[in-house]
N, C-alpha and C positions, 0 to 999 in steps of 0.2 A: 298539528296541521289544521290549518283554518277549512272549516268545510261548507262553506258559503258561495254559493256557483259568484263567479262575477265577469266582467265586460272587459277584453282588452281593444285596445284602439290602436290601430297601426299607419304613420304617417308615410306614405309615397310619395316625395315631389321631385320635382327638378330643382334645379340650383341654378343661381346665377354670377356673378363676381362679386355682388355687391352683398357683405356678410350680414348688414343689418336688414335689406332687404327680404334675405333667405331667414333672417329672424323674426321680422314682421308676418313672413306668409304662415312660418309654422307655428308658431304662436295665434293665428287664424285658422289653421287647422287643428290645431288643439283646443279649439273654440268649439268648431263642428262636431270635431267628435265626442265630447262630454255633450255636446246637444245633442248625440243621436244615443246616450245612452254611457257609453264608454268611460270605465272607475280606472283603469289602469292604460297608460299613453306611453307610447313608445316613438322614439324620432329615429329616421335614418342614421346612421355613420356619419358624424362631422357636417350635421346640417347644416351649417354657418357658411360655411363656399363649397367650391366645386372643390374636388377630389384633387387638390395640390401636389398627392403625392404621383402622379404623371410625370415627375419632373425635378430635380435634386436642382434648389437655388434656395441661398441663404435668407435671400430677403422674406422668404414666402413665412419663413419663423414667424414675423408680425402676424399673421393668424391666429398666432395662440392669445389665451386668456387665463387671466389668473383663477382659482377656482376657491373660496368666493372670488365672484367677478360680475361683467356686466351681463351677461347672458343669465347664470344664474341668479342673480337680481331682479331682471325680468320673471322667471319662470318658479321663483320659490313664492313670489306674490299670487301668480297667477294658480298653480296648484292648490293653494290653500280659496283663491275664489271658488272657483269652479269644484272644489271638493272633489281632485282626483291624483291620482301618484304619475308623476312624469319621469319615464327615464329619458335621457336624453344624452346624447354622443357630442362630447367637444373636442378642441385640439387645447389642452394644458398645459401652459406655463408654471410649471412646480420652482423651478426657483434659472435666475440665469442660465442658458445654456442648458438645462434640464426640460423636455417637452413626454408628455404621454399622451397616446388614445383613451380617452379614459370616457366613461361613462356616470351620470349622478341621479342620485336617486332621490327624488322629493317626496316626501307623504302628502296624503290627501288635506294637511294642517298647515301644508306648506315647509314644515322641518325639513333641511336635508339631512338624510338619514345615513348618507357617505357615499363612496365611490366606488367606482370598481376601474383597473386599469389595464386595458388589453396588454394580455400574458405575450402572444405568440405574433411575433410582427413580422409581416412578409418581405422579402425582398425578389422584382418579379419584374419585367418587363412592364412599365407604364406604372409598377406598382411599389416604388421604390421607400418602404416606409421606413425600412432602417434608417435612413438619415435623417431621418425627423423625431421616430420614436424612439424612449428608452423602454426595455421591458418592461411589463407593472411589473409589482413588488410587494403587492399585496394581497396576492393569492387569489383562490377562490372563494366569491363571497354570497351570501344568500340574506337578503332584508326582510326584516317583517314590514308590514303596510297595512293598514287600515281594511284594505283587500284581499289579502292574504299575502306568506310568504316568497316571494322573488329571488329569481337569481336573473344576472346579468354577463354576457359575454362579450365578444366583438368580433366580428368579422371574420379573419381567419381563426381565429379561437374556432372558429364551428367543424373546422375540420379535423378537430382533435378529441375523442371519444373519453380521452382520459379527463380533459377539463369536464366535460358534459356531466361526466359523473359523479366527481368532485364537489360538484356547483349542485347536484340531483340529492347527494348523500346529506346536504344540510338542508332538506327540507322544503324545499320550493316547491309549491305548486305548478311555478310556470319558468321556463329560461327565456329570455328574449336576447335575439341577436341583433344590434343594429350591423347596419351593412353597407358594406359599398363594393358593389364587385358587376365587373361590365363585360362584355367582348371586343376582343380585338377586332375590327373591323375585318381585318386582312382572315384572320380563322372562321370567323363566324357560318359562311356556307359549308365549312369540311367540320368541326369541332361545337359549333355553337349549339347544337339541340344536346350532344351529348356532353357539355360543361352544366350547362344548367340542370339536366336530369340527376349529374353526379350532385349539385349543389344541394339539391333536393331533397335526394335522397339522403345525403348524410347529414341533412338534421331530423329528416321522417326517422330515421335510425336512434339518431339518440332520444327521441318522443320514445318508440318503443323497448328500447335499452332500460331505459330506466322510469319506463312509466310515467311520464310528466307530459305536460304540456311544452310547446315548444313556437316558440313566434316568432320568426323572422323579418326584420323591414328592410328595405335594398332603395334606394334610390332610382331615378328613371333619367333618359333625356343624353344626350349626346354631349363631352365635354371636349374642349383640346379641341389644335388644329386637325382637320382632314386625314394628314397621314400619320399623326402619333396621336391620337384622339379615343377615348374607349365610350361605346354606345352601354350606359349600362340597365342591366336587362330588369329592375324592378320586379316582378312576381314576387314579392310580399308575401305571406301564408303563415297560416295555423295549423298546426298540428295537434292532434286530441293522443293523450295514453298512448295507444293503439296504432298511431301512423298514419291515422286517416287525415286528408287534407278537409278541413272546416272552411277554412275561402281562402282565396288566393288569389292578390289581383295581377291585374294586365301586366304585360312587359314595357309598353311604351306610353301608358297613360298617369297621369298622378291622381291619386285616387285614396281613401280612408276606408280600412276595415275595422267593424267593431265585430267581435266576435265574442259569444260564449261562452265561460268555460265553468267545469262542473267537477268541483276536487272530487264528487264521489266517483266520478268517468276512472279516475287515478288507485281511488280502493278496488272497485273492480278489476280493473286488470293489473294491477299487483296481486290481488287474489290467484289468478288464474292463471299468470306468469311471472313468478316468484322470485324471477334474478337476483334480488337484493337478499334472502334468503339465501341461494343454493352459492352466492361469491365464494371464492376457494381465497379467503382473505388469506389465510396461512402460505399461500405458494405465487404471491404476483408480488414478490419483494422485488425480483429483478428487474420487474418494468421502470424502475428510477433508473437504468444502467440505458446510455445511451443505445446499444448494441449488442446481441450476443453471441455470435459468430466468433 
């Protein structure tokens, strides 16, 4: 494990329809933040448009991109300028008829060092990604970087304690979630403090679960018409070992956090809360069994 403190950067923005647009401004926000410091860059979920999956229509497929493609083209040049590791969330065309959420990992030399492809895909009111997504396929993965070891998830992946671990047990200093998750306009006064607390909390959880760092980026900004439209709620955060919130930004503003992080935070409380030691590895064979009732 690499033990060199270093800088993550997390991008906040709104989206608009237009894809190259939404790749001109974050590629200007991954500007800023290698100016303010930041070795390791994270993009929302599917920064290239607004959050399509609101909505099952064939045409919207044109979003995807091949991967090499133009987007990473853009950003394998620009990683290696600016001397920093980009992860970044697309919509991938892997071959006809074939799309994933997948996530790509650039090193600070500009190499992509490979991908990672959201495991766990929702299907959900406004959130309909089965019909666009096929499950990834290639597990759970953890990259070395020039700034230490990485792991990458996606979205609903975060709500899954098994993945976190998975993704922890190869070595990562740090998981990053990119994200895209809003309120229903119609819930938001009866449900919406207590969605977002639950959201929260259950990556503060796998920070302390497994002793890692933990950074989630979420998107901001109202998409969709009026009555089928999701406001989504942005608060971005860092989590240290321990579950302690490091920053965390606004709900409705777009905004860049660099933050800190310090692998020794990691020796320490693995020291002193030894999980990965006390696992009862010999007795959680059944957790592969869907159910066991």
């Amino acid at each position: 494990m690499k033990t060199d403190k270093f800088r993550v950067g997390l991008i906040q923005l709104t989206c608009s329809l237009e894809p190259q647009e939404n790749l001109d401004r974050t590629v200007a926000r991954i500007r800023e933040a290698a100016a303010q410091g930041a070795q390791v860059i994270c993009t929302q979920e599917l920064f290239r448009s607004q959050y399509f999956c609101r909505e099952e229509d064939a045409r919207l497929f044109d979003l995807a991109e091949t991967i090499p493609g133009p987007t990473t083209d853009v950003l394998g040049p620009l990683a290696k300028e600016l001397g920093v590791v980009i992860v970044a969330s697309l919509f991938e065309k892997r071959a006809t008829g074939l799309y994933h959420n997948t996530a790509v990992i650039f090193d600070a030399d500009g190499t992509q060092l490979g991908i990672y492809r959201k495991m766990h895909i929702p299907d959900d009111p406004l959130f309909f990604e089965k019909f666009y997504f096929t499950p990834g396929d290639l597990g759970f993965k953890a990259f070395d970087t020039k700034f230490g070891r990485i792991a990458t998830l996606i979205c609903w992946d975060q709500w899954y304690p098994e993945a976190a671990r998975l993704a922890a047990m190869q070595g990562a200093n740090i998981l990053f979630y990119p994200t895209a998750i809003g309120w229903h306009p119609a819930e938001k006064a009866e449900f919406g403090t207590a969605q977002h607390d639950a959201w929260k909390t259950m990556q503060r959880s796998h920070a302390i679960a497994n002793g890692i760092y933990v950074a989630a980026v979420n998107r901001v900004g109202f998409e969709g018409p009026a009555e089928r439209g999701l406001e989504f709620w942005g608060a971005s955060f860092v989590s240290d070992p321990f579950g302690r919130v490091l920053a965390e930004a606004s709900h409705d503003q777009e905004e860049i956090l660099v933050v800190e992080c310090d692998p020794a935070q990691m020796e320490e409380v693995r020291r002193n809360w030894p999980f990965f030691r006390d696992r009862r590895i010999d007795a959680y064979g059944p957790i592969v069994n869907r159910f066991l009732a």
